[in-house]
N, C-alpha and C positions, 0 to 999 in steps of 0.2 A: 641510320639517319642520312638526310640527303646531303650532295655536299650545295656548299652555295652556289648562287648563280655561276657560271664561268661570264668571267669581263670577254671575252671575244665572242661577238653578235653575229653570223650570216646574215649578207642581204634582205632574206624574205623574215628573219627576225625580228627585224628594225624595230616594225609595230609594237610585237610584243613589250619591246626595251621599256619605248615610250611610254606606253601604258601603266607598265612595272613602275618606271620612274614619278609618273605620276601619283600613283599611289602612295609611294615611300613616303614621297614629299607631304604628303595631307598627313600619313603616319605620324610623321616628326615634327609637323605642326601640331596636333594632338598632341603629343608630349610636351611642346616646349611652353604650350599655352594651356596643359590640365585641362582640354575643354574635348566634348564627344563628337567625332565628325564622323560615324561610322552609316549615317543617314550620305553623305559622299563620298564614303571609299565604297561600300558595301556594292551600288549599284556599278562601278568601275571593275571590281572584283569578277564581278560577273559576266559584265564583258570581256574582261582579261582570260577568264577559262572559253567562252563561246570561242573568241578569235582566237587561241592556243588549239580547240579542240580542229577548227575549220583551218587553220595552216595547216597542224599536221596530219590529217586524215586526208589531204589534196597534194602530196608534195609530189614533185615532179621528179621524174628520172634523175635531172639534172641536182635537186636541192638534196637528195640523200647521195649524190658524189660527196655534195659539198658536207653532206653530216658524218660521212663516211670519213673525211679528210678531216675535221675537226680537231685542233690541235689538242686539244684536253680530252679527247676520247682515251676510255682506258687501254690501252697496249697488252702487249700479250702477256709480259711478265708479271702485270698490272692483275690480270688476270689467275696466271697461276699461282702467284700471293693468297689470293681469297678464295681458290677451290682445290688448293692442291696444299699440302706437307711434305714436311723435308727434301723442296727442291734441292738438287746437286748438280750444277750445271760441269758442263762435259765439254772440254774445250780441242779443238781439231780435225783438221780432214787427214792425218798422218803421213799428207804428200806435198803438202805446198805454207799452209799456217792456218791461222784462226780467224774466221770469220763473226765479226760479233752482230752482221747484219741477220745472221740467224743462229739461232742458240739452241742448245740441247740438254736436255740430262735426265736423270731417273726423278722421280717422285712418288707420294704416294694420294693417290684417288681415291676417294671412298673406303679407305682404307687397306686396299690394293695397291700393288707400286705398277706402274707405268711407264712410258718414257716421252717425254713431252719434244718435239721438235716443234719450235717458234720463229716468226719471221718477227724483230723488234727494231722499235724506231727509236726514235731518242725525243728527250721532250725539249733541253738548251742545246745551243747552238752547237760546243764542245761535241755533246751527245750525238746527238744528227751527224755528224763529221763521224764521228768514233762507229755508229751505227751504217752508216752510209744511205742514210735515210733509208733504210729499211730495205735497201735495194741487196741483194746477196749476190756476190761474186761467185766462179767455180768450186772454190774451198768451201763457201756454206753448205752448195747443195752436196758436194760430197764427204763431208763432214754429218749432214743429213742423213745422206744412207748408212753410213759408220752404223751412226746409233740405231738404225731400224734396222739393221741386219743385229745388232747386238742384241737389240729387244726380242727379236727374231729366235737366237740362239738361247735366253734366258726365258720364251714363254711370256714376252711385258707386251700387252699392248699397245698401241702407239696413239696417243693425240698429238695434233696437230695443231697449231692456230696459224692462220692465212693472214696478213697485213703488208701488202706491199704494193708500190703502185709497176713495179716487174724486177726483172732480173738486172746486173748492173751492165751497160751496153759499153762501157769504155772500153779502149783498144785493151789493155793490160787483160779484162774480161774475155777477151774476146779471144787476146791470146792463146790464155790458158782455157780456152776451148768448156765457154758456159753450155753452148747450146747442147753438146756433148754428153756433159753434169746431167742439165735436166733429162735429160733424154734418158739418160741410165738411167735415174733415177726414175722415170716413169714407168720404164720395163719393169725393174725389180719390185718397184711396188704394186703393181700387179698382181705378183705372185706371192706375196709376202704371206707367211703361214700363220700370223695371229692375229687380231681383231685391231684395225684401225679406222679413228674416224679424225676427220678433218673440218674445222670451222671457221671460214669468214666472221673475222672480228672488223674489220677496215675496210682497207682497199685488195682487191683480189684482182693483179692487175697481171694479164698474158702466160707464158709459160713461166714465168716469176713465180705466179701463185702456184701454180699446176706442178710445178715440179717438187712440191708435199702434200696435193692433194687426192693423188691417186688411191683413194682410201674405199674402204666398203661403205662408211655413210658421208655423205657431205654435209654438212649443217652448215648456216647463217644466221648474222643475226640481222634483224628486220631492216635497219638500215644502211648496212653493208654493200658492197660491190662485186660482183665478178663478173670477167669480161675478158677475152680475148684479144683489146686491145684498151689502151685510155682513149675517154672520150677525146682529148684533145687529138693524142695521132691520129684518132681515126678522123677525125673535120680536118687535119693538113691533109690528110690523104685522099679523104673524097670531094671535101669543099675548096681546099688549097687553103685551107683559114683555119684556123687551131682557135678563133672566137667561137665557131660553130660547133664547140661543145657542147652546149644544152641539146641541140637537134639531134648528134651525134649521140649522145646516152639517149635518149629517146628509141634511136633507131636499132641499138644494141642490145637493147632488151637484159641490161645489166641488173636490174631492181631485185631485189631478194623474190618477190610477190611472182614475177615474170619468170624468173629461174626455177622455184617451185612447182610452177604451170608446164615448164618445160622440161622437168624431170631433168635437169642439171643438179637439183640441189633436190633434200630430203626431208627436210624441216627448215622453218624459221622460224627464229626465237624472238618469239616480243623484245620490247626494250622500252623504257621507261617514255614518258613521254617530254617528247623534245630530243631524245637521242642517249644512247647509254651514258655519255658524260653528265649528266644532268642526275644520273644517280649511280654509282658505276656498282653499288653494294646491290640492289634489285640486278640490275642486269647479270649479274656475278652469279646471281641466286639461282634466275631464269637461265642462264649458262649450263650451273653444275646441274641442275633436274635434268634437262635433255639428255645430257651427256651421259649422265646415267643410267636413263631410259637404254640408248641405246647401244650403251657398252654390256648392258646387263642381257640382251637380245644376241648381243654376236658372240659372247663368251660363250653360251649355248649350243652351239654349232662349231662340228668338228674342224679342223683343219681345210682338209679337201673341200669341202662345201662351202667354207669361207672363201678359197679362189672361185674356186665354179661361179660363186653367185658373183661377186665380183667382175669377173670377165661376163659377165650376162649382162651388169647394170652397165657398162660402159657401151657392148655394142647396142646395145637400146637409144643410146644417143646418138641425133643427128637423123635427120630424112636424105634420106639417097634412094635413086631411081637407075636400074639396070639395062643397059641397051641390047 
């Protein structure tokens, strides 16, 4: 079943609200007065699907940041709840402490066990503090590799789910030497010897994302992000104005649709319409099918052919020209 509307509108929603709101309202006079006004919702209704169907079949670079960012989107634990069993998360980098901006543990998938590395957000305020907005310090990412080399050691293959707008940049970060984290982390996974794949559920923002996406498949889902920078840094950086974020995602080619064309990314997964929040059990659905599609393809393929091909898909990316 779907859930209900969420009360927090985006900008280019508005219309739809209005509409919706309209509607109710005639709804409830029908009821409160026993009389038939289905001769004035009916034709409303109809324009409420047209102009649903015509916002989101046009949305702009910019308006799937903003669907992408969506407070009520489902998150990654949200996620391994409805397509995975007997999560056990797995707490540590076993050099410094625990990061709860990305999470880990064994599960079971399709009835295979797995090891799920997660980047999570928090949905109250508490949370978001506790979570660090989803931002992962040096101890996530190497509490990350912990368990993929573990997975590693025991034959588990590894998913992934990608949600963060980057890595965390404060001094105390920075100290303990994130760039570092990721960077190992990008080596090792590389060469990692069992089948991983990794999916944008959110925001996929900079070496934040990257440093657990170096996988054999990459997936998306339709309204998701990845990008090398946030739209905002990148409009202070090139506009001097962090307003010029719309033009900015435009010029990034961050869109799910765009990254597919560009062979960054493997697949995109539909999502319900109006955005996976809007039905998180469909999306959940549209989720585990992929995923099994292509965990059930790389299991297939020995060890060695799983790096080969790997190191193949990665230098495929990017146009460079030799002097």
């Amino acid at each position: 079943m779907a859930m209900e509307k969420p009360a927090y509108t985006l900008d280019f929603e508005k219309p739809l609200r209005d509409l919706s709101a309209q509607i109710d309202q005639l709804r409830q006079q029908a009821l409160e007065t026993n009389t038939n006004l289905s001769a004035q919702t009916e034709p409303l209704e109809r324009s409420l699907e047209e102009l649903r169907r015509g916002i989101y079949a046009g949305l702009t670079a910019w308006q799937r940041v903003q669907i992408a960012r969506h407070p009520k989107r489902p998150y990654a634990l949200d996620y391994v709840a409805q397509i995975c069993e007997g999560f056990q998360e797995l707490h540590g980098d076993r050099q410094f402490g625990d990061d709860r901006a990305l999470v880990g543990g064994t599960a079971f998938f399709d009835g295979a066990a797995v090891m799920i590395i997660a980047q999570q957000k928090g949905r109250e305020t508490k949370e978001k503090i506790a979570r660090n907005f989803g931002m992962a310090q040096p101890e996530g990412y190497r509490k990350a590799l912990r368990l993929m080399k573990m997975a590693e050691k025991f034959g588990l293959p590894v998913l992934a789910f990608i949600d963060t707008p980057g890595a965390y940049p404060g001094i105390e970060s920075e100290a303990r030497h994130v760039s570092e984290a990721i960077a190992v982390n990008l080596r090792e996974m590389a060469g990692l010897r069992v089948p991983s794949i990794s999916v944008v559920i959110g925001e996929g923002g900079s070496g934040g994302a990257l440093g657990i996406g170096v996988t054999d498949r990459v997936l998306i889902l339709e309204n998701s992000y990845y990008s090398v920078i946030s739209p905002e840094g990148c409009a202070a950086i090139l506009w001097k104005d962090a307003a010029a974020g719309p033009k900015a995602a435009a010029a990034l080619k961050l869109t799910a649709a765009e990254l597919e064309k560009l062979g960054v990314v493997d697949e995109v997964i539909p999502e319900p319409a109006g955005g996976a929040h809007h039905d998180p059990a469909q999306a959940a659905a549209a989720l585990r099918y992929t995923l099994q599609k292509h965990l059930n393809d790389l299991r297939a393929l020995p060890a060695e052919q799983l790096v080969e091909t790997r190191y193949a898909r990665y230098r495929r990316l990017g146009v460079y020209a030799e002097s």
